[in-house]
C-alpha positions, 0 to 999 in steps of 0.5 A: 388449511391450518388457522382455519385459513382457507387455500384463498386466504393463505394465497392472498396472504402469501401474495401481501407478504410478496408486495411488503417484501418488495418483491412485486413492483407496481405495474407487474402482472399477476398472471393466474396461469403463473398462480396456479402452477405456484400455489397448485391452487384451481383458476377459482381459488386464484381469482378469490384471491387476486380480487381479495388482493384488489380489496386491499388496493394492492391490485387493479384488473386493466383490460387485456392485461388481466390483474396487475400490482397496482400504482398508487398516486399522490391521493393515495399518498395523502390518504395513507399518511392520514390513516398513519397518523391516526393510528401511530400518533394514537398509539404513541398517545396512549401508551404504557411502558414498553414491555420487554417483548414489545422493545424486543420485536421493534429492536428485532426490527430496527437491528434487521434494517440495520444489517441490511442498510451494510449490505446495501439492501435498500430494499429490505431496509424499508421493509424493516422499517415497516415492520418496526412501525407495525409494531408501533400500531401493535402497542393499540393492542388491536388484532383488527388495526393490526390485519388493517395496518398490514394492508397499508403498509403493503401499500407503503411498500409500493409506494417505495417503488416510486423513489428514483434512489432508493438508497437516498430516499430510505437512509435518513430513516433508520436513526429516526426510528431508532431514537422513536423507539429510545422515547419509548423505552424510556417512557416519554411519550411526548417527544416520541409523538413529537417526533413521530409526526415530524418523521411522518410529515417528512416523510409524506412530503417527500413521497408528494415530492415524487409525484410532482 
């Protein structure tokens, strides 16, 4: 494979983009027949890659059902908001002056949730939203944070799945994000911190809320 990808990695990557695109629910069978038809990929490749995805806690192996998207609990949601605070938070911390590219790809972001929330695409309302706090992670400059935060944010996404409205759980988001960024642009780091942790403690509470 190209990028010295092998055909595993690029199966578990392809898969990770499914789940971040909310196109793979919790609970949804993985199957390797179904995988090997796909990807014209051999059984052994396939299983590298569904137990690469399990690495990742995206997929669980049941007994007698095989592999399957995986269901988070509110444990995972309180250890996932502990991992987006240290890195979002610090990120923000440390920040310079966004640079041209870097506004670009959060507006990108931002502009894509935007015409999705019009066309009344919840779903991919929140997957835009993810992508716009990967950006802010990319501001660490990490390659390692960024592969890491791509995982959670996977988990994220399945995470969403547990709303009963999707439509109520993600509106209040957007404008959040949009006046994070706004403190970014302009360089105030302190009341885009400030607002980022308001934003994540909001938003952890009312994932734990779904769980109760």
């Amino acid at each position: 494979m190209s990028n010295g990808l092998s055909l595993a990695d690029y199966i578990t990557l392809e898969l990770r983009a499914d789940i971040i695109g909310g196109r793979f629910p919790p609970g949804m069978p993985l199957l390797e027949s179904e995988l090997v038809r796909t990807y014209n990929a051999s059984r052994n490749t396939i299983r590298e890659a569904l137990h690469r995805l399990g690495q990742d806690g995206l997929a669980l192996y049941i007994r007698h059902k095989g592999m399957t998207v995986r269901r988070l609990n509110s444990d995972d949601v309180r250890d996932l908001f502990r991992v987006r605070r240290t890195l979002e938070l610090q990120a923000i911390a440390n920040a310079r002056p966004l640079r041209e590219y870097q506004s670009d790809y959060m507006l990108e972001a931002l502009e894509a949730a935007e015409l999705a929330r019009e066309r009344e695409d919840w779903r991919s309302v929140g997957t835009h939203g993810l992508r716009f706090h990967q950006h802010v992670v990319g501001l660490l400059d990490s390659r390692l944070l960024d592969e890491f935060f791509t995982k959670v944010v996977a988990q994220l996404r399945l995470l969403f799945f547990s709303a009963p409205d999707e439509a109520l759980f993600q509106a209040p988001w957007l404008a959040r994000d949009h006046q994070i960024h706004e403190w970014l642009a302009e360089g105030d780091k302190h009341s885009a911190g400030e607002a980022m942790e308001s934003y994540l403690h909001d938003s952890e509470r009312l994932l734990l809320s779904m769980f109760s």
